[in-house]
N, C-alpha and C positions, 0 to 999 in steps of 0.2 A: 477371391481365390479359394479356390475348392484343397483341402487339405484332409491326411488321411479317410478319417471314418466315413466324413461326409461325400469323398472320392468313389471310395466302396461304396457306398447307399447310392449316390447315384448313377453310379454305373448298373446295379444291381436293378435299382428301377427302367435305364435306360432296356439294358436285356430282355426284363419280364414286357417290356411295352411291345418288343418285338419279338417275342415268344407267343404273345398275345393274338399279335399279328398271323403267328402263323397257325397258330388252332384257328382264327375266325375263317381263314383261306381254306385250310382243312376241311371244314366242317361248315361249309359256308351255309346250308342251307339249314343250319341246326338250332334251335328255338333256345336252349337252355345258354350256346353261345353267346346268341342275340341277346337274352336274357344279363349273362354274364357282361358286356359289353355297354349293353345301353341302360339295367337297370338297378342291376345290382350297387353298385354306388349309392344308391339311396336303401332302399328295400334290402338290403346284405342278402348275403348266398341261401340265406333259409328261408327271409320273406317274414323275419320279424320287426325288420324296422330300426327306429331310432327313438323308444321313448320320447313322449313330450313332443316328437318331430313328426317323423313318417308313421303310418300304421302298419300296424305287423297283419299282411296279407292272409295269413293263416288265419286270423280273427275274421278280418274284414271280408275276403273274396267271398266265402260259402253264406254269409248272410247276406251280401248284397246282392249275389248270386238268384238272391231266392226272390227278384221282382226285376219288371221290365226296367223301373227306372234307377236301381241300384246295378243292374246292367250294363244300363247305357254312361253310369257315371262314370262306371270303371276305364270304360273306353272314351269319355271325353276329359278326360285329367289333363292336364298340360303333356306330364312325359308321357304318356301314350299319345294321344291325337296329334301332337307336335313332333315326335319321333320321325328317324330318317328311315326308319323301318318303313317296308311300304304294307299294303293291308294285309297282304295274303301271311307276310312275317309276322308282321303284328296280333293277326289272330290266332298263329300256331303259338306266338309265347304266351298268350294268353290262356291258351289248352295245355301247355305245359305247366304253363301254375298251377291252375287246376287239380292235376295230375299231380304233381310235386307237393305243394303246401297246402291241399286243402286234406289234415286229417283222415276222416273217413271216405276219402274219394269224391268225387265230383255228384253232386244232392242231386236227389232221384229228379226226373225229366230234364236231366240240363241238356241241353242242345249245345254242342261245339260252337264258338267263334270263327265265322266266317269271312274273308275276305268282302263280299257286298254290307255285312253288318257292319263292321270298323270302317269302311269308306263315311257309312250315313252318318254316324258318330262323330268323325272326326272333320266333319264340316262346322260343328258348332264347338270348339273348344271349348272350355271350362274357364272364364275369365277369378269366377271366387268362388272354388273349389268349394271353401267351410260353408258359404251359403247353400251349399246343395249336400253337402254330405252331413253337415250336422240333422238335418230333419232327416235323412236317410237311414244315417247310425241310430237315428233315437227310434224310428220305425221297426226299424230291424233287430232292435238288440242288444247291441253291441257300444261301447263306449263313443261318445260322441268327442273327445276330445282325446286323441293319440295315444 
């Protein structure tokens, strides 16, 4: 039995779910939505992550960013290549992070996320993510463990 506070909380969750609802209707075709909806949960609103857990995007995107095959990792992770997002969505929220959490702007020659790139990608999903991303982080820079 649901009783005061717990009442209010969840009601107040019921609401935002369909508040939720209606910004993604609104704004259907909008990457930061997408974003907010399918990844934020993990990756929080800024793209720092969860210590010890998720990497904080702001680290990771602009260095992985800087080769073909920290590239293609970004786009074979489970929640992207497995996402209900389809490619053309998938690679505007990928321009929006970009745009969003990398610092100084998107590193000199990046070519946009396209639609045919995130198809080729997400045919071979990422079975053991740490097997591929720890030699990547260590190549690139950046902390190999979260």
């Amino acid at each position: 039995m649901i009783t005061g506070s717990r009442f209010v909380r969840s009601l107040c969750g019921v609401a935002f779910v369909f508040a939720l609802g209606g910004v993604a209707q609104a704004t259907e075709d909008s990457p930061q939505v997408d974003y907010m909806l399918r990844c934020q949960g993990c990756h929080v609103g800024d793209g720092s992550g969860y210590p010890g857990k998720v990497p904080d995007l702001r680290v990771s995107m602009p260095a992985l960013l800087g080769s073909v095959e920290g590239r293609e990792f970004l786009l074979r992770v489970p929640g992207a290549s497995l996402s209900v997002l389809d490619n053309a969505q998938l690679a505007r929220v990928y321009n929006w992070m970009v745009d969003e959490f990398l610092p100084g702007g998107a590193p000199t020659g990046f070519v946009p996320f396209d639609a045919a790139e995130v198809e080729r990608a997400r045919t071979r999903p990422l079975a053991d993510v740490n097997a591929v991303r720890i030699p990547l982080a260590a190549a690139a820079g950046i902390p190999t463990v979260y």
